[in-house]
C-alpha atoms as a printed R data frame, in Angstrom:
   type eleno elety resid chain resno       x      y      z
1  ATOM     1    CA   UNK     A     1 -15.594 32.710 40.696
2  ATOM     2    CA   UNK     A     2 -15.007 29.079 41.436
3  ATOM     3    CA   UNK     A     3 -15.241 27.395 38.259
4  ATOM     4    CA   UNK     A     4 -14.315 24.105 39.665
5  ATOM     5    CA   UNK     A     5 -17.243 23.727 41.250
6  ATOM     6    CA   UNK     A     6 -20.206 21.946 40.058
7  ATOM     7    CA   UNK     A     7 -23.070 23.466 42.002
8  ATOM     8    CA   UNK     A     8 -25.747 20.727 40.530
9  ATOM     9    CA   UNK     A     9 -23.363 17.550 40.521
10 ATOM    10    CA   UNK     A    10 -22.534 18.038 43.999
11 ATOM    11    CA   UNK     A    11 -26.423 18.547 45.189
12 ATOM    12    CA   UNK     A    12 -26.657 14.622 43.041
13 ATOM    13    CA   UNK     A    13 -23.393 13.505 44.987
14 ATOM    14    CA   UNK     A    14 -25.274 14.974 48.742
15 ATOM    15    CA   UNK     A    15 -28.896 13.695 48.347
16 ATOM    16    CA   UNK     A    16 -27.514 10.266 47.219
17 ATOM    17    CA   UNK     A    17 -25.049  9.732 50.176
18 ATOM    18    CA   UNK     A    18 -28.459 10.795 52.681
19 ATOM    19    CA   UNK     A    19 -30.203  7.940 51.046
20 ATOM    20    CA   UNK     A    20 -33.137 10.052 50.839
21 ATOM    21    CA   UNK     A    21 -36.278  8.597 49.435
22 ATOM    22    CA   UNK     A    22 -38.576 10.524 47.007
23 ATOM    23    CA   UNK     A    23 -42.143 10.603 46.791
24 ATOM    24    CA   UNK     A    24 -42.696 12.721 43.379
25 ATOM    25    CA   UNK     A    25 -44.669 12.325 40.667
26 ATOM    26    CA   UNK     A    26 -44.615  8.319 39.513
27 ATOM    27    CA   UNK     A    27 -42.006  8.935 36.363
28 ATOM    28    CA   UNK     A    28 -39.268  9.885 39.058
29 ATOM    29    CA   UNK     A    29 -38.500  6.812 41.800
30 ATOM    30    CA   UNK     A    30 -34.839  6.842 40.252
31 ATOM    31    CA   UNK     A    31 -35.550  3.802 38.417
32 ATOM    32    CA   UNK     A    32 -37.463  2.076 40.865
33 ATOM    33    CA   UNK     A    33 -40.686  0.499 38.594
34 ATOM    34    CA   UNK     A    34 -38.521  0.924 35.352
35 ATOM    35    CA   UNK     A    35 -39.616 -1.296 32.801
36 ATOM    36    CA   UNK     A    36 -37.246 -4.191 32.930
37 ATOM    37    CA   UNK     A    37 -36.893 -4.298 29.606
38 ATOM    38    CA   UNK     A    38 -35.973 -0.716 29.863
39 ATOM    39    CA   UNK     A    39 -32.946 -1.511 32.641
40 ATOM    40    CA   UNK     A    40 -31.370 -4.322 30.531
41 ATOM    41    CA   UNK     A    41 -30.713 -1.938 28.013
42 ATOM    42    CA   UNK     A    42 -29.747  1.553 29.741
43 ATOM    43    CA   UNK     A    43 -28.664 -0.736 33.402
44 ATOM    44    CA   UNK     A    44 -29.797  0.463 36.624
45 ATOM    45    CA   UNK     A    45 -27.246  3.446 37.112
46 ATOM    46    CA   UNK     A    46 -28.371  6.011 34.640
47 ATOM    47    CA   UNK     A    47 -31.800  6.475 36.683
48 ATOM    48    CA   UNK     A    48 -29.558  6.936 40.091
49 ATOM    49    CA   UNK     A    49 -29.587 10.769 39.655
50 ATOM    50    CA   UNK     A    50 -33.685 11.081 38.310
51 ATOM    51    CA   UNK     A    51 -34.465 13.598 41.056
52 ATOM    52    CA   UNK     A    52 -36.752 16.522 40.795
53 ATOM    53    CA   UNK     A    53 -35.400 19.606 41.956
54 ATOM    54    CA   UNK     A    54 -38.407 20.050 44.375
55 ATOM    55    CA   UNK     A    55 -37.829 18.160 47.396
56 ATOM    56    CA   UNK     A    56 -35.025 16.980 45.753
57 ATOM    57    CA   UNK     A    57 -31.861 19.171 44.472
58 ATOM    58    CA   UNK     A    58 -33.403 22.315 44.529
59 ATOM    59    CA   UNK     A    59 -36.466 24.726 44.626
60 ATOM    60    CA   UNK     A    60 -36.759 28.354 43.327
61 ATOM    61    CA   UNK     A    61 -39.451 28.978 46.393
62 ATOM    62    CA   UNK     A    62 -37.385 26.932 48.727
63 ATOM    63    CA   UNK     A    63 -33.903 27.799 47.374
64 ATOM    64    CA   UNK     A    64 -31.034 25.440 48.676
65 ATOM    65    CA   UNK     A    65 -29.376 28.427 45.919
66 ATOM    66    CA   UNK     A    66 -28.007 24.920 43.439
67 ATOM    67    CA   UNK     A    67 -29.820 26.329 40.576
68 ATOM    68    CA   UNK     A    68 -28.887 29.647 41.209
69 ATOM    69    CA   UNK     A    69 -25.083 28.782 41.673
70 ATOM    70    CA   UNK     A    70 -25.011 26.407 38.364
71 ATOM    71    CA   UNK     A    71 -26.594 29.504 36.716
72 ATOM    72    CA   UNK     A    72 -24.088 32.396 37.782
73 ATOM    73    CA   UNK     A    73 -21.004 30.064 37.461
74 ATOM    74    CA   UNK     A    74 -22.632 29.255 33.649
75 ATOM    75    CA   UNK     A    75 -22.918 33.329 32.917
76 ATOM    76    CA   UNK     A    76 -19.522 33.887 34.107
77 ATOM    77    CA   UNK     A    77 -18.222 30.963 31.739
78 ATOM    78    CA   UNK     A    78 -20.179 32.686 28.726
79 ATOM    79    CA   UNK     A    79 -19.363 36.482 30.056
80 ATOM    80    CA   UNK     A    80 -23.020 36.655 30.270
81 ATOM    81    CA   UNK     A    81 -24.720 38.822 32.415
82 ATOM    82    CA   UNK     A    82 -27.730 36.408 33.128
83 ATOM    83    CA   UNK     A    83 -28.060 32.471 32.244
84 ATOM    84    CA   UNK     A    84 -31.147 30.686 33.120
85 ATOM    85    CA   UNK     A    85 -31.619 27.279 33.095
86 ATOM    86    CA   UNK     A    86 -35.349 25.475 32.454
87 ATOM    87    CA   UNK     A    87 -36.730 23.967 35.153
88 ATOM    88    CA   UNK     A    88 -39.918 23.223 32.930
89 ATOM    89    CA   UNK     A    89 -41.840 19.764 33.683
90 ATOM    90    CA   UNK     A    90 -44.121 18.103 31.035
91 ATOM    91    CA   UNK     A    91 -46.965 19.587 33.012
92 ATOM    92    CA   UNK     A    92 -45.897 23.153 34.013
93 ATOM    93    CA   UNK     A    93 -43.608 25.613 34.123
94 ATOM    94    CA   UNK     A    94 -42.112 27.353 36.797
């Protein structure tokens, strides 16, 4: 197993180069509407990778397989036979 590969840092480092635009649920525009007072404090660059996973990185019912990559790589690194990562959201769980 390739454990020089980062399976979720490389979906970030692909849907930033498209340029793609989100339209998700208000809290995640990747800083766009950020409080200003917010930005002046954290700067612009730590909301650059605020992307859902659906139509985003990632989706368990659409599977691009990120999630499932980061998650095998992670049990191998453990000698797990399973990890699982949450892909909770403040209003359900998946």
């Amino acid at each position: 197993m390739d454990h020089s590969r980062a399976p979720v840092l490389e979906a970030l480092q692909e849907f930033r180069r498209r340029g793609d635009l989100v339209y998700g649920p208000p809290g995640h525009k990747q800083g766009r509407g950020a409080d200003p007072r917010v930005v002046e404090v954290v700067g612009e660059g730590v909301f650059a990778s605020d992307v859902l996973s659906l139509n985003g990185l990632d989706d368990r019912r659409e599977s691009q397989g990120v999630t499932t990559q980061a998650e095998d790589l992670m049990a191998d690194a453990v000698d797990a036979d399973r990890a699982f990562f949450s892909t909770c959201a403040a209003a359900r769980c998946r």
